[in-house]
C-alpha positions as CSV (number, residue, x, y, z in Angstrom):
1,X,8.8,-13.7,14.9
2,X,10.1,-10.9,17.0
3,X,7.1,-8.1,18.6
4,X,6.9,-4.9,16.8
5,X,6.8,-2.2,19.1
6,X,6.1,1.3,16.7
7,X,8.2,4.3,17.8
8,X,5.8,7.3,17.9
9,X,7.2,8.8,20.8
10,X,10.2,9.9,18.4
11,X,8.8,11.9,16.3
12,X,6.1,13.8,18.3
13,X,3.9,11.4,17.9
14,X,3.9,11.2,14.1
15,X,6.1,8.9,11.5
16,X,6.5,9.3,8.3
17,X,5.0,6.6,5.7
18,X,6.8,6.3,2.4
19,X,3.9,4.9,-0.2
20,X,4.3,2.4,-2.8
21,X,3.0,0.7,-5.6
22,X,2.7,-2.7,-5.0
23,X,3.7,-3.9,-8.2
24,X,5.7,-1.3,-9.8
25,X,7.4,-0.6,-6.6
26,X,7.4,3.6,-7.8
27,X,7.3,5.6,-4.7
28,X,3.4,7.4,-5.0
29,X,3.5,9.8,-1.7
30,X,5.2,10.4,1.6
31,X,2.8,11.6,4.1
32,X,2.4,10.8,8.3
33,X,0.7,8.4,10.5
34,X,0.0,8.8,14.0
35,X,-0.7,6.1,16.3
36,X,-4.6,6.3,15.6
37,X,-4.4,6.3,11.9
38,X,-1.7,3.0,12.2
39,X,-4.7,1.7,14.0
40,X,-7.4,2.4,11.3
41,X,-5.6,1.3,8.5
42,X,-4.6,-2.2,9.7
43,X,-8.9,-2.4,11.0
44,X,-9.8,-1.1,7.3
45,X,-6.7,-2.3,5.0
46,X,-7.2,1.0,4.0
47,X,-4.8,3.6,4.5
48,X,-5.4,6.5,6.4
49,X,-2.7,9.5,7.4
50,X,-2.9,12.4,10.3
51,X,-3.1,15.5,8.1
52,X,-0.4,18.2,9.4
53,X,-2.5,21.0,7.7
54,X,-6.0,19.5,9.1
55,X,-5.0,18.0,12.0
56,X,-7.2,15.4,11.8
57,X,-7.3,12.2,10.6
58,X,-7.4,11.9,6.9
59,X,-8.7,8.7,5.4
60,X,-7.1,8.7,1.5
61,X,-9.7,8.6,-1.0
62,X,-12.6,9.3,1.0
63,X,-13.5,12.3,-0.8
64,X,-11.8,12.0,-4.1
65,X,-12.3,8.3,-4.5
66,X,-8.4,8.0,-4.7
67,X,-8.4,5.0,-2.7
68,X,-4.8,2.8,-1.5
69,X,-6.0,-0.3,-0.4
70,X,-3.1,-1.9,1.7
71,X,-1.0,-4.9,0.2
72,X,1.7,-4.4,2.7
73,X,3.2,-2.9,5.7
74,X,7.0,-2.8,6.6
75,X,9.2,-1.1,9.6
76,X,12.3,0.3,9.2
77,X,15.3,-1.1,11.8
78,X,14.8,1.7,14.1
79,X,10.9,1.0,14.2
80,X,10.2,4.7,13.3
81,X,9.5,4.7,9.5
82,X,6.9,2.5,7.8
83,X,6.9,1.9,4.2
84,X,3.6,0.9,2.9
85,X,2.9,-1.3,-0.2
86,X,-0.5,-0.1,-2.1
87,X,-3.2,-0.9,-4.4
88,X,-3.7,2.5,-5.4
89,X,-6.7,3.6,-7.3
90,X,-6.7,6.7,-9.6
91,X,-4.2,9.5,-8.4
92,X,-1.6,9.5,-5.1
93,X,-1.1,12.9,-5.5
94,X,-3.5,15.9,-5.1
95,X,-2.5,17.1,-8.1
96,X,-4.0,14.2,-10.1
97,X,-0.6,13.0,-10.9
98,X,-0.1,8.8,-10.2
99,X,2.7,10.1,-8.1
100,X,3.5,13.2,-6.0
101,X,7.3,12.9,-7.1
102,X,7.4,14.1,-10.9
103,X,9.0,17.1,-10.9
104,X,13.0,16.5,-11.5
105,X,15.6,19.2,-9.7
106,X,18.4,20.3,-11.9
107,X,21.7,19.6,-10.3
108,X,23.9,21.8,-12.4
């Protein structure tokens, strides 16, 4: 099997994470990972994000109890997208909605 070698560098640092259930496959969230939060989430199997608005690290579910237990972790070709495959418990989205995408744009 060939080395991974993540691209952070490319995006300042930060790339994006497209979230999935594991057995429906229905895309839950996008959100970002920096390096450090990569890190936590393979330690934990848990995944954690780097909040844009917090600037911090943001474990999911710690304080809502909303948690996505990892199942998988894939790279894209270029090494600078990952999509994650989830357990996810209750909500993915803030909202309380099992997804963040649910609201459909008219294309007329």
């Amino acid at each position: 099997m060939t080395a991974i070698k993540l691209d952070f560098d490319k995006q300042d640092g930060l790339m994006p994470v497209i979230v999935t259930d594991h057995k429906t496959k229905q895309v839950l969230m996008l959100a970002y990972m920096n390096e450090e939060a990569f890190e936590q989430t393979k330690k934990t199997k848990q995944m954690h994000y780097w909040s844009r608005s917090r600037q911090e690290i943001w474990h999911k579910g710690a304080t809502s109890g909303h948690y996505q237990d990892v199942v998988g972790l894939s790279t894209d070709c270029d090494q600078d997208t990952l999509l994650a495959e989830v357990k996810q418990t209750g909500a993915a989205c803030h909202t309380g909605a099992y997804s963040c995408f649910f609201t459909p744009i008219d294309l007329n």
